[in-house]
N, C-alpha and C positions, 0 to 999 in steps of 0.2 A: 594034589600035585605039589611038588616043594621047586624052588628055583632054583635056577644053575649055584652052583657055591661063588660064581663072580658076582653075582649081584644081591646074593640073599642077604644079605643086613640090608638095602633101599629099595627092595620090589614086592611085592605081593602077587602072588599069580596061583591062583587055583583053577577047578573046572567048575562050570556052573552049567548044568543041564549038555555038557561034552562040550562046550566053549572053553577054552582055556581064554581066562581074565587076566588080563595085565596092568597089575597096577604100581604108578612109583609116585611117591611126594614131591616136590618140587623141594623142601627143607632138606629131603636126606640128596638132594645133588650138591656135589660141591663145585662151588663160585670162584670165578677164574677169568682175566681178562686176555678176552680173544686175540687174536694180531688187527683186528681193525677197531680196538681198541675197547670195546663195548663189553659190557660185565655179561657173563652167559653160566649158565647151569644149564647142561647137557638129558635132557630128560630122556631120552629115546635115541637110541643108535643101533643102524641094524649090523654093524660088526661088532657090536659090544652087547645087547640086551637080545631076548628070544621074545620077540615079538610077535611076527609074522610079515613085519613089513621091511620095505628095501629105503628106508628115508632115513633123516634124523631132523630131532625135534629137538631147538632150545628154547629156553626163556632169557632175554635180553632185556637188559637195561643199558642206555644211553645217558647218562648224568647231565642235569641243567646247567646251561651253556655250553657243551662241549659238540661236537662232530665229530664221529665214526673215518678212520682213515680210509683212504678212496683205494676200494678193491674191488677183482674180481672172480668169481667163480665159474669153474667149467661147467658145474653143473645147476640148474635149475634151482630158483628161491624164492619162495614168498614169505614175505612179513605180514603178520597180523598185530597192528598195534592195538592193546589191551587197553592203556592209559598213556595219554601227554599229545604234546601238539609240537610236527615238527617238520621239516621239508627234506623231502626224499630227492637225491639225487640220481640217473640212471643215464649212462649216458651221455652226459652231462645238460641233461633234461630236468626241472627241478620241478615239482609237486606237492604243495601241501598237502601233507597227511593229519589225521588225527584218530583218537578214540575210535573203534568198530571200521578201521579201512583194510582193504587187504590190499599187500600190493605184490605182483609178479614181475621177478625180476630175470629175466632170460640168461641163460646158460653164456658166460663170456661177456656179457654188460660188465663195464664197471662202473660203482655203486657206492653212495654215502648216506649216511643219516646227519643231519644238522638237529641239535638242540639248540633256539635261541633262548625259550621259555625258562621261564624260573622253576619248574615242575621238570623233574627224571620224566624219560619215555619210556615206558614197557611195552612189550611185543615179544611175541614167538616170531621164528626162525624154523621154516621146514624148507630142506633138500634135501632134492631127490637126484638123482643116487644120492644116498648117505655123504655127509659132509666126509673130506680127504684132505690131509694137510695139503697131500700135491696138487689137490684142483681149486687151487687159492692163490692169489698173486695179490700181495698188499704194496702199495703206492707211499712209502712212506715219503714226508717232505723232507725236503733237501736243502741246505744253507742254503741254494740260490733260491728255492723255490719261496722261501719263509723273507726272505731280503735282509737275511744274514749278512 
């Protein structure tokens, strides 16, 4: 089986036993800073890749000392952080996370990551429905907000 011509330089997808395999690198996504500010490569999107499924999957990094701009999404999110130690805000409910947590963040929370740590935080990023510019509302700070 060969892949769509949009994705055939970063995917591998063949049949195995009439399973169609989908496979993509994380190296061939290209890196790109989200609107809530966190560095992401887009591995999975179900209006962009032929999957089978309806989500999208990224890979996030959060850089040491910084915090993720306070947003929200309409639709449903969990983080799985891979590596780093940080406090998840939801709500404005806060939560140490670290290494091996998953966290669920409901559909309309609004939502931060904090780095205090001297260590970047990695984690995926799955919503469902597929991630949408429109179902995103980013909080950016404001002179008054920052006490400009």
């Amino acid at each position: 089986m060969t892949c769509p011509p949009s994705i055939a330089s970063t995917t591998t997808s063949y049949s195995l036993f009439g399973t169609v395999v989908f496979v993509r690198s994380l190296a061939s996504c290209e890196e790109f800073v989200a609107g809530d500010g966190t560095i992401l490569r887009e591995l999975l999107h179900a209006d962009k890749h032929r999957f089978g499924g309806r989500y999208s999957l990224a890979h996030a990094i959060l850089p040491a000392g910084q915090t993720s701009h306070l947003h929200a999404l309409a639709t449903n999110e969990v983080y799985y952080i891979l590596q780093g130690n940080g406090i998840m805000e939801i709500d404005g409910e806060q939560q140490s996370v670290t290494g091996g947590d998953c966290i669920v963040i409901p559909g309309g929370s609004t939502q931060r990551l904090v780095n205090p740590s001297p260590e970047p935080i990695v984690f995926l990023c799955i919503v469902d429905p597929a991630w949408q510019v429109a179902d995103e509302t980013v909080f950016l700070p404001t002179a008054d907000s920052t006490g400009a």
